[in-house]
C-alpha positions as CSV (number, residue, x, y, z in Angstrom):
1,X,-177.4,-99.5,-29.1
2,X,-174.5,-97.1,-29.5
3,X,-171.7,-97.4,-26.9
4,X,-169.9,-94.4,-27.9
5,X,-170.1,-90.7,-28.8
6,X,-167.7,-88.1,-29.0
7,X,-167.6,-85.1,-26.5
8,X,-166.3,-82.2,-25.6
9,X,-164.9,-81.3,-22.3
10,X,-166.2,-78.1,-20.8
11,X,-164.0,-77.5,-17.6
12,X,-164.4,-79.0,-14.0
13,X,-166.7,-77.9,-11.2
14,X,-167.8,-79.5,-7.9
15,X,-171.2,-81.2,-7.1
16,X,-172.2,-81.4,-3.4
17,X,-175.0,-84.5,-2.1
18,X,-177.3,-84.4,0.4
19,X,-175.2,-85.3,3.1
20,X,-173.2,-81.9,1.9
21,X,-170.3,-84.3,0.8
22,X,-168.6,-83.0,-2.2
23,X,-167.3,-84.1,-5.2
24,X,-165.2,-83.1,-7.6
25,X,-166.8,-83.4,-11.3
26,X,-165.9,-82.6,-15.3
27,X,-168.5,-81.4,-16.9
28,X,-168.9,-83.0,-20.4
29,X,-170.8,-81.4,-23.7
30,X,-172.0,-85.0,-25.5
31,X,-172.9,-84.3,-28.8
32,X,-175.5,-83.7,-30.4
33,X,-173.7,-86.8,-32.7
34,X,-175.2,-86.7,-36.1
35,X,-175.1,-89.8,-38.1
36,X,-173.4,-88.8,-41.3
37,X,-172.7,-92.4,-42.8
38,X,-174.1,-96.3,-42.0
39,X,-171.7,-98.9,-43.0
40,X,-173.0,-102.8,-42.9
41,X,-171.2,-105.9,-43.0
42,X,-173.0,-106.9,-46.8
43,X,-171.2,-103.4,-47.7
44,X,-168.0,-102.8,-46.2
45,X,-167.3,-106.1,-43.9
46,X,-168.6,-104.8,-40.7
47,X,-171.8,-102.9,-39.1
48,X,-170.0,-99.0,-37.7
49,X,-171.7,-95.4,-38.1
50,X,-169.9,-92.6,-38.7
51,X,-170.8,-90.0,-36.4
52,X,-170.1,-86.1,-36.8
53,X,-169.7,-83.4,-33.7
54,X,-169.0,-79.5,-33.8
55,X,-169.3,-77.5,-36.1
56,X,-167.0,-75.4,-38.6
57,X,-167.6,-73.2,-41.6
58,X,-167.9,-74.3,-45.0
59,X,-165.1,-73.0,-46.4
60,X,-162.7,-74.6,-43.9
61,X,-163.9,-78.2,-45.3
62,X,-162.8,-79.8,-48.1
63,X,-164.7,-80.1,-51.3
64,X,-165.1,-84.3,-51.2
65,X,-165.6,-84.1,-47.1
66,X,-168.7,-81.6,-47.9
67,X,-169.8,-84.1,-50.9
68,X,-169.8,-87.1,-48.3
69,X,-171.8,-85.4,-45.6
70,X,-174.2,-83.8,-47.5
71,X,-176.3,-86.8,-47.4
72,X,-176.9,-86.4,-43.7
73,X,-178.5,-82.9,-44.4
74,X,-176.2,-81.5,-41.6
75,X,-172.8,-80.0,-41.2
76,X,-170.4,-79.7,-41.6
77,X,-168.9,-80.3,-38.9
78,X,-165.5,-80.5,-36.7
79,X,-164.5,-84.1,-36.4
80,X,-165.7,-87.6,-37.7
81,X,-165.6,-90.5,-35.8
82,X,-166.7,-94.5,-36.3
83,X,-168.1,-96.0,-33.8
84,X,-169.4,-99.8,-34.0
85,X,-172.1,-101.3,-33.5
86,X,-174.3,-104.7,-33.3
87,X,-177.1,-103.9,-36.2
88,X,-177.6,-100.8,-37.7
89,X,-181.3,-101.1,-38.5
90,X,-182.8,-99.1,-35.8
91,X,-180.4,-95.6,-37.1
92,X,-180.2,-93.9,-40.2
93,X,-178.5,-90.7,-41.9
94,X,-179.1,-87.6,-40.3
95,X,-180.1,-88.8,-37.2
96,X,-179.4,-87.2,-33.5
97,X,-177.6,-88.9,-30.8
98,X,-177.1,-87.4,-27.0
99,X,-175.9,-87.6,-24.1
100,X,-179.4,-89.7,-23.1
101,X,-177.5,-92.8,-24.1
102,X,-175.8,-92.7,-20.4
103,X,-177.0,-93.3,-17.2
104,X,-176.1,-91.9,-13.7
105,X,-173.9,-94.2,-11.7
106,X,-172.8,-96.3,-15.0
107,X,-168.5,-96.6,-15.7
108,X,-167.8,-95.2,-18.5
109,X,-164.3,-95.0,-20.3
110,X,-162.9,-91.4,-21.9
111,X,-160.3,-91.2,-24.2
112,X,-158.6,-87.9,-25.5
113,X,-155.4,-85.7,-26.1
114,X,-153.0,-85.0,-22.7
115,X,-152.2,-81.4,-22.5
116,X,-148.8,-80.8,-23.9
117,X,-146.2,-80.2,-21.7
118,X,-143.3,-79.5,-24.5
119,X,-139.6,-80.9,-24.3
120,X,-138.9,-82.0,-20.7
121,X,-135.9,-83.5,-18.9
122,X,-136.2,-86.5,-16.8
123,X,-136.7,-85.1,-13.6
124,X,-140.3,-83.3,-14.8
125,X,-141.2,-86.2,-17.5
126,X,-140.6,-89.4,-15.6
127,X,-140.2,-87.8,-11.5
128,X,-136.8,-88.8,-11.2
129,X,-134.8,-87.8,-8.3
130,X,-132.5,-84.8,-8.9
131,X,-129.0,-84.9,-7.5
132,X,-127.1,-83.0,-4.4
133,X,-127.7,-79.2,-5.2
134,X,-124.7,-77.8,-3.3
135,X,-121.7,-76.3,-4.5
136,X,-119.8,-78.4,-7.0
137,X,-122.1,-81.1,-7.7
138,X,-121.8,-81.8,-11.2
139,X,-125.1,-84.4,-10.6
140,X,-128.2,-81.5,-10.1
141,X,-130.3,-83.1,-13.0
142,X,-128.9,-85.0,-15.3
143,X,-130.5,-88.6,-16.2
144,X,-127.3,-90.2,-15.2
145,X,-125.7,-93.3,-17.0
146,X,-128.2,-94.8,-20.0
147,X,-126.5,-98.0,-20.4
148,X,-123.7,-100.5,-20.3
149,X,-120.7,-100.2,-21.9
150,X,-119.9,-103.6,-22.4
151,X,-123.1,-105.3,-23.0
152,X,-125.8,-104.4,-24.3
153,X,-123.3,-102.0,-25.5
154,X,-126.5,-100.1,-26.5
155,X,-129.4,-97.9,-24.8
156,X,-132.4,-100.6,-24.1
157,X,-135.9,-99.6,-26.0
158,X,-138.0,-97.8,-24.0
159,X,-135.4,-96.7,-21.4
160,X,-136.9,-93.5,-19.7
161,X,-135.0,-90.1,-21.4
162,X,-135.6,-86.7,-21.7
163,X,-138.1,-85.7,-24.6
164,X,-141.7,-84.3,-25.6
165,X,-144.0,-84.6,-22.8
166,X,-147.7,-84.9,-22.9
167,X,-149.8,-84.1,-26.2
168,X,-150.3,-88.0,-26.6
169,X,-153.6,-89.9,-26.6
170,X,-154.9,-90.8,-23.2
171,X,-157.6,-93.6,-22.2
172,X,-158.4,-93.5,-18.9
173,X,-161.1,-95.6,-17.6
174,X,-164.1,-96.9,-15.0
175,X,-164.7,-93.1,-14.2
176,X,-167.9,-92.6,-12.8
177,X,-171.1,-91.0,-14.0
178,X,-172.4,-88.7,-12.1
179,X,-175.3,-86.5,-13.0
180,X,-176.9,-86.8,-16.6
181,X,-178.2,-83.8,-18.1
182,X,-180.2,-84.5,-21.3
183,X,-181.8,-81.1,-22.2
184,X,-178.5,-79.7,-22.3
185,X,-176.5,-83.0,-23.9
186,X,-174.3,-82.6,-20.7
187,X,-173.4,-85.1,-18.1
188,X,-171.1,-84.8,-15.1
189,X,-168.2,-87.4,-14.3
190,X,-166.3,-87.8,-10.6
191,X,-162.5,-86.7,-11.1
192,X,-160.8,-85.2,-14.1
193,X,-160.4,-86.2,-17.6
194,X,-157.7,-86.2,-20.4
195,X,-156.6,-82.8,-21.9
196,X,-157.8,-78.8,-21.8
197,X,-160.6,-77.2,-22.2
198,X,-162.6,-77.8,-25.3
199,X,-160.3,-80.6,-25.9
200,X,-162.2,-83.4,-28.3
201,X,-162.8,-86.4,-26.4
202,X,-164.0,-90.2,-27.4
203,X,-166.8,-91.0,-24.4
204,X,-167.5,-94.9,-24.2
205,X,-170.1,-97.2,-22.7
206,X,-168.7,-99.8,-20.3
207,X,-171.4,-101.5,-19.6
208,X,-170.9,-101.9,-15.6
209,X,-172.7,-99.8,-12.6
């Protein structure tokens, strides 16, 4: 059984019950995932496919990349991904996997690319509070002191500072399942996920309801 398949997020939307509670809902494109290479433990150490999503144009691909997919009789396509799994005897090359793999109400965990923000100060990156704003406060937004200067003598790893925000990859986990769409390799998830539109996304099974 696959756990994982890599997605595509199509925007956010709203799904209402029949109590006319609503809830808000990303709507996720999950594959088609075609299986463009079967690695097994007697091979390569350990039991993974290799699963293909999107599509791009020919001439965009590299010349090896085309060679190593054409055994799958598909592509090519916009991004590769390995996925492991427990035996690999039930799949082989070329073949389809969807978004049937899911189930409504199941946790599932989504990992992808943060929307990036560019080069931010403190006050935006890490929602620290800005200083007096009246006239001839020299403390508006600054970060403020960094360090000791006796000892460490030195600015401690990690210490919060202004720099690149966002554009960084993003797990975020036990979201909810929804609705499950088959026919249209779609399913809907409660609350939002990692990234922009069309952003590529990693989908995984968690195993819990």
């Amino acid at each position: 059984m696959v756990n994982a398949l890599i997605g595509k997020k199509l925007g956010m939307s709203r799904v209402f019950s029949s109590e006319g509670e609503v809830t808000p809902v990303t709507v996720l494109l999950v594959g088609p995932c075609t299986i463009t290479q079967i690695k097994t433990v007697a091979r390569d150490g350990y039991n993974a496919l290799q699963l293909g999503f999107g599509s791009r144009k020919p001439k965009s691909t590299s010349k090896p990349v085309l060679g190593h997919i054409k055994k799958s009789g598909k592509g090519p396509f916009t991004c590769l991904r390995e996925v492991k799994v427990s035996e690999v005897k039930e799949f082989e090359l070329g073949q389809e996997l969807g978004a049937d793999i899911f189930q409504v109400g199941e946790v599932i965990h989504v990992t992808g690319t943060s929307k990036g923000k560019g080069f931010a100060g403190t006050v935006k990156r890490w929602k620290f509070s800005r200083g007096p704003m009246s006239h001839g406060s020299m403390n508006k937004r600054p970060p403020g002191s960094i360090g000791s200067s006796a000892w460490p003598s030195r600015v401690v790893p990690g210490k919060k500072m202004p720099g690149q925000m966002g554009n960084r990859r993003v797990t975020m986990k036990n979201i909810r399942v929804v609705d499950v769409r088959p026919d249209q390799n779609v399913i809907l998830v409660r609350g939002a996920v990692p990234g922009g539109r069309n952003g590529i996304l990693m989908i995984r099974r968690s195993g819990r309801f």
